[in-house]
N, C-alpha and C positions, 0 to 999 in steps of 0.2 A: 413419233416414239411408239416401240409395238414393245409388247410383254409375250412373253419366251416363257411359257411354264416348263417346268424342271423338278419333278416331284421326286425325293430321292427314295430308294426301296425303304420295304418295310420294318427293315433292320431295325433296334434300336439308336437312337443317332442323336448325340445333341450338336449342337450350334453355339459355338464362341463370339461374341459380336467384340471387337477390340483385339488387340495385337502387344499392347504393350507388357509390361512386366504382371500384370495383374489375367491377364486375358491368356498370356503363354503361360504362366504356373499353371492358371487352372485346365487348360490343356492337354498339358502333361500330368494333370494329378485324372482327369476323367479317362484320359487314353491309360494309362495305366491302370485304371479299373477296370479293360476289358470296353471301353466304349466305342463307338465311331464317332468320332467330331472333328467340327468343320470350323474352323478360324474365318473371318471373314475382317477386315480391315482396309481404310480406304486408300493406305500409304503403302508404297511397291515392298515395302521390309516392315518387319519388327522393330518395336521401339523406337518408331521415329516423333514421337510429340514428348511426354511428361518423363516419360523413361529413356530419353536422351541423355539429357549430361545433365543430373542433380546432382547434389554435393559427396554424394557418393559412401554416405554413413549408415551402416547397418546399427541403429540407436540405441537400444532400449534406455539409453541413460538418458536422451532426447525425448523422452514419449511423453512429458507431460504436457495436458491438455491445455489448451490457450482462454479457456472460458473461467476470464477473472475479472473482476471490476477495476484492479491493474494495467488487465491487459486494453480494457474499453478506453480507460484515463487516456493512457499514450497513443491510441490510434485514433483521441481528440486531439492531443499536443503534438501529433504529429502530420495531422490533417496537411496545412499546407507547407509541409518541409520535402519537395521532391526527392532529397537522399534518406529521408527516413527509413530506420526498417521496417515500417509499419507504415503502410497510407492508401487512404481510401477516399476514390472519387464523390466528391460530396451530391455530384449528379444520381438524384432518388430513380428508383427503378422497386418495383413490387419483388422483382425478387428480391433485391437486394434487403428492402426493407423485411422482407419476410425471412430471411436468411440471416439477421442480424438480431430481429427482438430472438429467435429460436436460442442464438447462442446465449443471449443473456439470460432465456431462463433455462438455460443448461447451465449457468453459474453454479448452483447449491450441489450439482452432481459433479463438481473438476477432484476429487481425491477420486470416488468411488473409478470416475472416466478415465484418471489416470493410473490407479492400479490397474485394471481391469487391459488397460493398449501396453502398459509392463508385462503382464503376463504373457499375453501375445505374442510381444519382442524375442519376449525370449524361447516359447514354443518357436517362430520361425527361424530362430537360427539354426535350427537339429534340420528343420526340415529343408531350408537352404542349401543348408551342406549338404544333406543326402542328395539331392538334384541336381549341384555341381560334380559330386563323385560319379553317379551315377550315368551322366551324361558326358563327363571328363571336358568340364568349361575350364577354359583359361579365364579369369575376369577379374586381374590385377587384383586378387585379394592380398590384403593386407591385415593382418591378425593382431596388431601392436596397440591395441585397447583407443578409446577417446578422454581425450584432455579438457577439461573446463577450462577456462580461467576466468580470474576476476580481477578486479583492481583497487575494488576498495571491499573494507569490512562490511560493511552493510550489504551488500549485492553476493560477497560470501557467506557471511549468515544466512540470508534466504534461501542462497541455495541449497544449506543443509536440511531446509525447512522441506526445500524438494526431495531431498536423499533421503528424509522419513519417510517421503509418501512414496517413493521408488521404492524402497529398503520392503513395505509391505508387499510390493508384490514381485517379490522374490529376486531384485537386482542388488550385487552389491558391488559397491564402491564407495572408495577411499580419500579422506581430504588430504591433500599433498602442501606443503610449505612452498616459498620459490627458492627454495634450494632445490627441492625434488623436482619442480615444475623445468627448471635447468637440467636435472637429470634425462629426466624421461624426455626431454626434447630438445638439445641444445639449440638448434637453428631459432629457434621462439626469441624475439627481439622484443623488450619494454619491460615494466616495471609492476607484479604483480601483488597481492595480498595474499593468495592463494588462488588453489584448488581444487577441483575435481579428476577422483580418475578413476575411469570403468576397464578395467583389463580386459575382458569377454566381449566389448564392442568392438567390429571391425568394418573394414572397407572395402568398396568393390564400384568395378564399372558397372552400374546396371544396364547400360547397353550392350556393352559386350555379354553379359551374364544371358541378355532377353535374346539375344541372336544366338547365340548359342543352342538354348533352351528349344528355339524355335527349329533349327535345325536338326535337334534329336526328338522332336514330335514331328517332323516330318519324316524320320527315318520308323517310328515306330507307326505310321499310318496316316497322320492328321494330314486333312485337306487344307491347305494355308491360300484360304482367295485373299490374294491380296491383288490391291489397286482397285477396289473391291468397296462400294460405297453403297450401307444400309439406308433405304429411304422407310422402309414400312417393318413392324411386324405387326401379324395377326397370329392369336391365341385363340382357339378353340378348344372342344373339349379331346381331341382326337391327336391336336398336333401343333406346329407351328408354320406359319406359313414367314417364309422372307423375301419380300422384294426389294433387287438389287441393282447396280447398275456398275460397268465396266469407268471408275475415277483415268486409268486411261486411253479409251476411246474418246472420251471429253477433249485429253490434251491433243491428242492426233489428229482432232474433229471428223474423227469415224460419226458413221450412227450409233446413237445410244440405244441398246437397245435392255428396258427396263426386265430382268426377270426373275421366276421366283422357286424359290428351292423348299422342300418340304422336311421337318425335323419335327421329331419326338419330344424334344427339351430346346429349351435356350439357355446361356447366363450371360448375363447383361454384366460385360466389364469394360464400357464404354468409356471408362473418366467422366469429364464433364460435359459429357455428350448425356450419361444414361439419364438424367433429368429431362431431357427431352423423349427419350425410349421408353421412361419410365410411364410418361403422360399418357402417351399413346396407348399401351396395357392397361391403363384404368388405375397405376401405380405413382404413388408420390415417393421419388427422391430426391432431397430437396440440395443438391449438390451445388456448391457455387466455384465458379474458376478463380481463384487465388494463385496470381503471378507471380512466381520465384525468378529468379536471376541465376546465370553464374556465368564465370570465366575459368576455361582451362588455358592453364600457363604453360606454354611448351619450354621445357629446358635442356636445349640444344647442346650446352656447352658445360663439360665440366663443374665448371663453377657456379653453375647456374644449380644445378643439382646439387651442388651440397650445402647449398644455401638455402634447399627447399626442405620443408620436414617431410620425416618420415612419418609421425604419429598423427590422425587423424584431430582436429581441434574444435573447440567449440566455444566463439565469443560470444557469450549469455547478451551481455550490454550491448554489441553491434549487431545481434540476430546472424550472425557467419560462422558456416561450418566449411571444413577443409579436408582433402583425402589425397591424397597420393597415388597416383593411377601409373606405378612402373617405374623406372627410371627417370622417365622424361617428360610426366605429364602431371600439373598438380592441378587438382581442381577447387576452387573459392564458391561457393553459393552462399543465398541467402536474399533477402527482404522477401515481403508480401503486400503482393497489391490488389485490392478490392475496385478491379474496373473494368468488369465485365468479359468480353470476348475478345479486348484485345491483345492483341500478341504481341507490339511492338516492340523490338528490342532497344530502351532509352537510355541516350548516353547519362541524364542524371541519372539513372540508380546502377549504371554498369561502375561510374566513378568511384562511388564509394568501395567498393570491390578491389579494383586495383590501387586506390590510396592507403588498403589497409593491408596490401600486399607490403607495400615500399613500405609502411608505419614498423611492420612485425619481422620482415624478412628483408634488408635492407641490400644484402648484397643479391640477389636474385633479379635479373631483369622480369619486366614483363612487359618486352617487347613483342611479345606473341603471346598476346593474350586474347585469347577467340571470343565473343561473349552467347551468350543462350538464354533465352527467356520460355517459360513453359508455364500451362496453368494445371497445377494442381485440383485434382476434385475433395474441394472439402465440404463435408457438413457438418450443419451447425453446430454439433455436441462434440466435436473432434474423433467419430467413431465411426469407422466404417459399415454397413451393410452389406453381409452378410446373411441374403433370408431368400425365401419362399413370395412369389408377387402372388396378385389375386386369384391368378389362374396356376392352379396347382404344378403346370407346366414351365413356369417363366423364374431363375431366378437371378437372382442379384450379388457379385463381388464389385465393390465398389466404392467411392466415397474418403476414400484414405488419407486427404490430403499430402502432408508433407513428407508422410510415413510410409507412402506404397512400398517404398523399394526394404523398407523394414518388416512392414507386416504381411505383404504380399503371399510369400511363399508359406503358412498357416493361414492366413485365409483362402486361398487355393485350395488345398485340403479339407477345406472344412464345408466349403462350398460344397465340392466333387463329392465328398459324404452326403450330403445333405441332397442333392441331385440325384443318387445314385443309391443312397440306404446301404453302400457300399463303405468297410474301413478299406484303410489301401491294402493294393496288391502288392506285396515283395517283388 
């Protein structure tokens, strides 16, 4: 194995480590400040891990934080129930253990954590939007607000107890009857108590949004290595150093040959990689992979499509959200699994997925139902980082858990300011 130095000119330049929906906003929010930067990713495309197929819901009526002694109860009573929406390997690991007291004592800050990821929500949808017009993405959006339901009073009541703490920081939405809840979404099959419903939330493929994205920062200059796999960085006071290696010359079984490129700046928007990126800088982020599900439902036929909703939904009690990607494509996600680094896609938690397809939507096949498993980067407090590492050079977009595709496009932003001392350029 030889190492290939590659020092890039003295230009100003930063360096993107990740590709997904978090790593291309901030691309295009720093390339549009006037920067040179450089994407570097180990997958031949954009948005091929977290930012593939999640449920597909731009939230903020979703953003409240999970650090409750509620939510600790049930991911005890749910320990060993494999379809649970909540379950975690009871196999002890220091991270995990150190990832878990964090969230409990981020308990006494879940209003403050939750207004504060409302606020956000709804700064990034202005900035969303601007980056789809401006870039002219097609990415199945869908504008037709998100639908709670419930089923019983008591699980309604609570959640009005959430619509206080949302209501603070600046979302509004309305409790709907099941007459209205029939309204706003005929296809909805079962037997309600009520409502929620946020008009201003909406839907979208965030892979097709992140491929796109990608495609108009490569028109406006960004270097996109991709296949492209980070093994080192080094921070000094001067610069950044990256060493890297061609992910495929591996498959080909070329030589690898290790090398290293030279940058002014970094931002670390690795997912559930930058906890590992982060160590290495002398930086703690304490990021753990929490495993989502879902299945997209292809609807081939007619009838299959009008069987599927159009409005985006959200079962509080089964932890499942739902969006409509077109015509022909509905998306289901949902659970969270606390088990480490693995990916495996498992038929018990894809089941409950499709039993709640046939429960709610009863004339709808889902004979073509693809499934996907992806680990979200969450931390303990439910808050992404956004910041400055120890080396005034290194920074940080990351950490977003379930929300990336929500919060994403304002943390971009804020980053690229933060980076750059730059507001945006028009």
């Amino acid at each position: 194995m030889s190492v290939i130095s590659k020092f890039e000119p003295s230009e100003p330049s930063i360096a993107v480590i990740g590709a997904g929906i978090t790593g291309i906003t901030t691309a295009y929010n720093l390339v549009r400040r006037g920067c040179k930067v450089t994407v570097f990713d180990r997958h031949p495309y954009a948005a091929m891990e977290t930012s593939f197929a999640n449920g597909g819901q731009l939230s903020a009526s979703n953003a409240e934080v999970w650090n409750s002694w509620g939510t600790v109860l049930k991911g005890m009573r749910w320990m060993f129930q494999p379809g649970a929406p909540l379950l975690v390997n009871p196999k002890p690991s220091w991270h995990k253990l150190s990832w878990m007291a964090e969230f409990i004592a981020a308990i006494p800050r879940h209003e403050e954590n939750t207004v504060t990821t409302v606020r956000l929500a709804l700064e990034a949808r202005a900035h969303l939007q601007r980056m789809a017009a401006e870039a002219g993405i097609d990415f199945d959006c869908e504008e037709r607000g998100i639908l709670h339901f419930y089923a019983t009073k008591s699980e309604f009541e609570q959640a009005g107890k959430v619509s206080a703490m949302l209501a603070k920081g600046g979302l509004e939405r309305r409790p709907v009857t099941p007459e209205e809840i029939r309204t706003i979404e005929p296809a909805l099959h079962g037997n309600f108590y009520g409502g929620w419903y946020t008009p201003s939330d909406f839907t979208g493929d965030i892979h097709k949004f992140t491929h796109g994205l990608a495609k108009a920062c490569e028109g406006l200059g960004v270097a996109m290595h991709m296949s492209t796999e980070v093994l080192n960085l080094d921070a000094d006071a001067q610069g950044i150093t990256i060493q890297h290696r061609s992910t495929q010359a591996q498959l080909d079984e070329r030589a690898v040959h290790v090398e290293q490129s030279r940058f002014d700046k970094v931002v670390i928007c690795s997912g559930v990689m930058s906890r590992t990126l982060s160590r290495g800088l002398g930086d703690r982020v304490n990021v753990y992979p929490v495993k989502g599900y879902s299945i997209t439902v292809d609807l081939p036929e007619a009838a299959d499509q009008q069987a599927a909703p159009w409005v985006s939904l959200l079962d509080d009690k089964a932890k499942i959200v739902t969006s409509r990607l077109g015509q022909s494509r509905f998306r289901v996600a949902g659970t969270a699994e606390f088990n480490g680094f693995n990916r495996d896609i498992r038929a018990e938690r894809i089941a409950p997925l499709v039993e709640w397809c046939r429960l709610h939507f009863p004339g709808m096949s889902t004979r073509h139902a693809i499934p996907w498993a992806g680990l979200r980067p969450m931390m303990p407090d439910m808050m992404p980082r956004v910041m400055q590492g120890r080396n005034p050079r290194v920074f940080y977009n990351t950490g977003h858990g379930h929300l990336g595709w929500t919060l994403s496009a304002a943390t971009a932003d804020a980053v690229a300011g933060l980076a750059t001392g730059l507001a945006r350029v028009a």
